[in-house]
Every structure is written in C-alpha cells, then in structure tokens.
C-alpha positions in Angstrom: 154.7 5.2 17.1 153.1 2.9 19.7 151.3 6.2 21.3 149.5 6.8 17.4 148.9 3.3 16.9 146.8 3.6 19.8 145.0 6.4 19.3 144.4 5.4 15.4 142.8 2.2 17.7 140.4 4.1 19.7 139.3 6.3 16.9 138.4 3.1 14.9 136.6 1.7 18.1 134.2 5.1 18.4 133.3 5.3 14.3 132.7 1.8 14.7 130.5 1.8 17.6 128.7 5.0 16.3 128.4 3.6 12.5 126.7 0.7 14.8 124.0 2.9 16.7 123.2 4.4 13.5 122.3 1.0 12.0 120.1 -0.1 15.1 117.9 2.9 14.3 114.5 1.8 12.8 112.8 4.3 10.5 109.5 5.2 12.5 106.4 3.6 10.9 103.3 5.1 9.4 101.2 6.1 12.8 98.2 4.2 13.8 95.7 6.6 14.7 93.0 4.2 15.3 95.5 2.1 18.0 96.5 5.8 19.5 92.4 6.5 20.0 92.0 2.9 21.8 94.9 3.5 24.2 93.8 7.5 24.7 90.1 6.2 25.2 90.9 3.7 27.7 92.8 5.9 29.7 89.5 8.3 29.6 87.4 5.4 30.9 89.9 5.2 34.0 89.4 9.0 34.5 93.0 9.8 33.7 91.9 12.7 31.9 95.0 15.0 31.7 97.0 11.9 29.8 93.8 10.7 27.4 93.6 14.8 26.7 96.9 14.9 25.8 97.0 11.8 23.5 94.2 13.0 22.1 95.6 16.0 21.0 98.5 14.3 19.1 95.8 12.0 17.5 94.1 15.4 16.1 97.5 16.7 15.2 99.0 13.3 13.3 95.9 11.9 12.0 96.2 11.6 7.9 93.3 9.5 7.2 90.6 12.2 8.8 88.8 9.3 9.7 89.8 9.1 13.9 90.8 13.0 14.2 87.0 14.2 14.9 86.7 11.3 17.5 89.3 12.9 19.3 88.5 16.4 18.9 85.1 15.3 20.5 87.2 13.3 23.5 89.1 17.0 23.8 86.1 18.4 24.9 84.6 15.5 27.1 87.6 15.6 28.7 87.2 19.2 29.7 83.7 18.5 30.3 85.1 15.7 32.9 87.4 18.0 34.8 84.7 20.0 35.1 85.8 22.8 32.8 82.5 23.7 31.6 83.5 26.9 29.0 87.0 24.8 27.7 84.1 22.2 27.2 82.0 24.3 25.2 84.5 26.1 23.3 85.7 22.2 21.9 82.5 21.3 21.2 81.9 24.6 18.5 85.0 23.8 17.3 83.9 20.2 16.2 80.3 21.8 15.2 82.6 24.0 12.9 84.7 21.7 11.0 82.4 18.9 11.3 78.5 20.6 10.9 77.4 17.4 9.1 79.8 14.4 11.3 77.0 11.7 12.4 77.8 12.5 16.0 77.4 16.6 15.5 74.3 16.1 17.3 76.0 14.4 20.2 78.1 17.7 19.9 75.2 20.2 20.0 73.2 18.3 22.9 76.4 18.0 24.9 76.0 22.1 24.6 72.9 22.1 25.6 73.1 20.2 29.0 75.9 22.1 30.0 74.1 25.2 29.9 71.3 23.6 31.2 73.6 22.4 34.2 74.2 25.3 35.3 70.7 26.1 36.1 70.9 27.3 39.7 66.8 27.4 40.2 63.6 30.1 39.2 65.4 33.1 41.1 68.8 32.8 39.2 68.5 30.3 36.9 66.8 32.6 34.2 70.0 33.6 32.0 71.5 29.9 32.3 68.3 28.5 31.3 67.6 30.6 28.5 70.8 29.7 26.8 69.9 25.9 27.5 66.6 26.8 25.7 68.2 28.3 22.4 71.1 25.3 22.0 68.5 22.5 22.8 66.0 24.3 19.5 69.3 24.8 17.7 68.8 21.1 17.8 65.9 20.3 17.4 66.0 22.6 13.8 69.7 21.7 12.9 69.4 18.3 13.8 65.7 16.6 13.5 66.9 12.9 13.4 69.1 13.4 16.3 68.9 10.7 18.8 68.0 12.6 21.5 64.2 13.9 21.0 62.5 12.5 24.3 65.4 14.4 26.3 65.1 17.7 24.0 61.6 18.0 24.3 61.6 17.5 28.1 64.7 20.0 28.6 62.6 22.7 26.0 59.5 22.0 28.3 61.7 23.0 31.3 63.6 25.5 30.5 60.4 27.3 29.2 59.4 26.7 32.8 61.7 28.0 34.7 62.4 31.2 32.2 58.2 31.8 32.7 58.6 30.9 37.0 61.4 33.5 36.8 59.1 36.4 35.2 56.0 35.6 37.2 58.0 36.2 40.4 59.3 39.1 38.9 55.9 40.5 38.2 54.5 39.0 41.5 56.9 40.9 43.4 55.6 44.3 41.5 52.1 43.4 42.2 52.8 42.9 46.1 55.0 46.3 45.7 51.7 48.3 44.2 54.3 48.6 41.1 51.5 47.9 38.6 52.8 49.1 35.5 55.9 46.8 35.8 53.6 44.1 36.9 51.2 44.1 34.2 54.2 44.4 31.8 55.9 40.8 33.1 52.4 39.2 33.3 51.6 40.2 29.9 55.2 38.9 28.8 54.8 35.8 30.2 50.7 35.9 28.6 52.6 36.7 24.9 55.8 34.3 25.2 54.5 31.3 27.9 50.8 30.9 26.4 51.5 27.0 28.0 52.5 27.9 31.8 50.8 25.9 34.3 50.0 29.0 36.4 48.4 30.7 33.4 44.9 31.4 35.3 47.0 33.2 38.3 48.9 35.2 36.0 45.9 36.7 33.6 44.0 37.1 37.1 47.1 39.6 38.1 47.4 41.0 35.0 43.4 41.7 35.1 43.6 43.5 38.8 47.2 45.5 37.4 45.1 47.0 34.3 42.3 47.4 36.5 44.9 49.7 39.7 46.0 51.1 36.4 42.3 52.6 34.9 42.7 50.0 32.0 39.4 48.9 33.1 38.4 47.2 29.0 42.0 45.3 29.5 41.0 43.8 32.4 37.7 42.6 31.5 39.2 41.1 28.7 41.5 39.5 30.9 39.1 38.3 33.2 37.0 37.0 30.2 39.5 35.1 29.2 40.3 33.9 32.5 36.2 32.9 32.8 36.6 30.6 29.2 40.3 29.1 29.7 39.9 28.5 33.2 36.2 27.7 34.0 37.1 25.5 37.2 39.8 27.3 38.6 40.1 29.2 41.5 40.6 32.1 39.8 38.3 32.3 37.5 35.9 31.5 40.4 37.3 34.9 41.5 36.8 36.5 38.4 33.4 35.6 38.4 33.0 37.9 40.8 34.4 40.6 39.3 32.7 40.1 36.5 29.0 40.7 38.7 31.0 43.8 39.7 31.0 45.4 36.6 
C-alpha cells in the first residue's frame, strides 16, 4: 500500500509539472514584418549577408500585409549581388520585375540589371557580348521606366556601351583591312556606318570602308564614301586624304 501510495505521488508530481509547462506557453503573436526587415537590414549593412539573406527570405514567406515582402525580395537579390553572385543577382531581380512591374522601386530593379551586365564588361576586344546586354537592359529602362531616377547614369552607360560594341567592330574590320580581307572589312565598316552613325572615329571608318569598295572594284561606293567623308569631315585627316583621292578620279 505504501509502494502505490508512492507511485500515485509521483504520477501526480509529473501531470502537475506538465499541466504547468503547458500553461507557461504563450500563443505566438501576429508577426512583425516591418521589425523582421529592420533587424534583416541591419545585419546587411554589417555585411553579414548569409543571415540578412536568410531573414529575408522568411520576411517574403510570412509577410501578410504585402507591404514589406517586395523590400525584401529586392534585399534577396542585393544580397546575392553582395557576395558577388552576379546570375543569383539577376535571376532575383526578374523575379521582383515580375510580380512587381509597377513597385516605385522597379526601376531600382531594372538599373541594378543593367550595371551588372555592364560590370562585366572586360574591355573592346571581349567586352562586346557583355556590353551589348548592358545596352538592351539600360533602353529597357529608359522605355519602361522614363521617370526613373537614374537618367544622367543611363544616358552615359547607353553612350558607352554604344562605344565599346562600335570599338569592338572597327577592330574587327580593321584587322580584315590589314589582312587584305576586304569583303569582310567593308561589311564591319558599313555595320558600324548603319548602326554607330555617332562613333568618334566615324571619318577613319568611311575612309576604310572607301579604300575596301575601292580593292573590291566598287569604285561608285567608294566615291560616295569618300564624298561623304569630304562633307562630314572637312578638317580631318582623313578627309584631307580623301581629297586626294578625289583629284585621282
């Protein structure tokens, strides 16, 4: 009887203390997203990336107002642009341009885009693909986005990639030339002619094109270039040289 007692005593002492845990259990309250964002941003701002990603993540997940989810999908991808991650980075910042095409900071999105390609410009000789996709995310926009805060920059970055894609094909075409390739020459000279009209070595190029149409018999194409060189270009050195040409004919 003494042994049952006892054990009827410890049974009561573990319901007891269990019925007791259960009662110091607090009911989780409604989740502050906006408090979640300051703590996950500050942690970006001291470059502890991995954490802020990941706190960022369960902001995007648990957010019921919609109001801090798209801030944090945009931290997603600065993060990745942080770790230097350039593609993850990209990839995050569609995915905001996607669900959020008209948020006030889409533009941030699509010029973050931009620079990233444009980053990855290597220089003239390899720099044509990287710069060409720079080109077509900086006009996406300027078209998508004319109010966007960034226009100075755009128009700069547009100026240079237009540059560097035109640099590229001149030394294309001026590595023909050198080669006696004429027919490829004249077809990278005339590219650049059609597509660059505002390249700062425009009088060069139609005086190449001009001697490639001439190697090639396309003697009427190259005084038209040379013409053209002669109006354009009246005080270059170029068109000094197709001055004489010109008394040639």
């Amino acid at each position: 009887m003494r042994k049952s007692a006892f054990y009827i005593f410890l049974i009561s002492i573990f319901i007891f203390s269990a019925c007791a845990k259960k009662q110091t259990v607090r009911p989780e309250g409604p989740y502050n997203a906006e408090a979640s964002f300051a703590k996950a941003n500050a942690l970006f701002e001291n470059k502890d990336y991995d954490k802020a990603q990941k706190l960022f993540e369960r902001i995007k997940a648990k957010d019921t107002t919609g109001l801090v989810a798209p801030l944090a999908e945009l931290r997603i991808a600065d993060t990745y642009q942080k770790k230097d991650e350039p593609d993850s980075a990209i990839d995050e910042y569609r995915k905001f341009l996607q669900v959020y095409p008209d948020h006030k900071f889409a533009s941030y999105a699509q010029y973050q885009i931009a620079v990233i390609y444009f980053s990855q410009i290597e220089g003239y000789d390899r720099g044509f693909g990287a710069a060409k996709k720079a080109l077509q995310e900086f006009e996406t926009l300027r078209d998508l986005y004319p109010r966007n805060p960034y226009k100075d920059s755009v128009s700069m970055h547009i100026s240079r990639c237009r540059y560097i894609m035109a640099s590229y094909e001149f030394m294309v075409g001026d590595f023909y030339y050198k080669k006696k390739a004429y027919r490829g020459a004249l077809g990278r000279f005339e590219g650049i002619l059609a597509n660059y009209p505002d390249f700062r070595r425009t009088a060069e190029v139609l005086y190449l094109a001009a001697n490639s149409a001439k190697a090639l018999g396309y003697k009427d194409k190259a005084g038209l270039y040379l013409d053209q060189l002669q109006r354009q270009y009246p005080e270059s050195l170029f068109a000094a040289r197709a001055r004489k040409e010109l008394a040639k004919r």
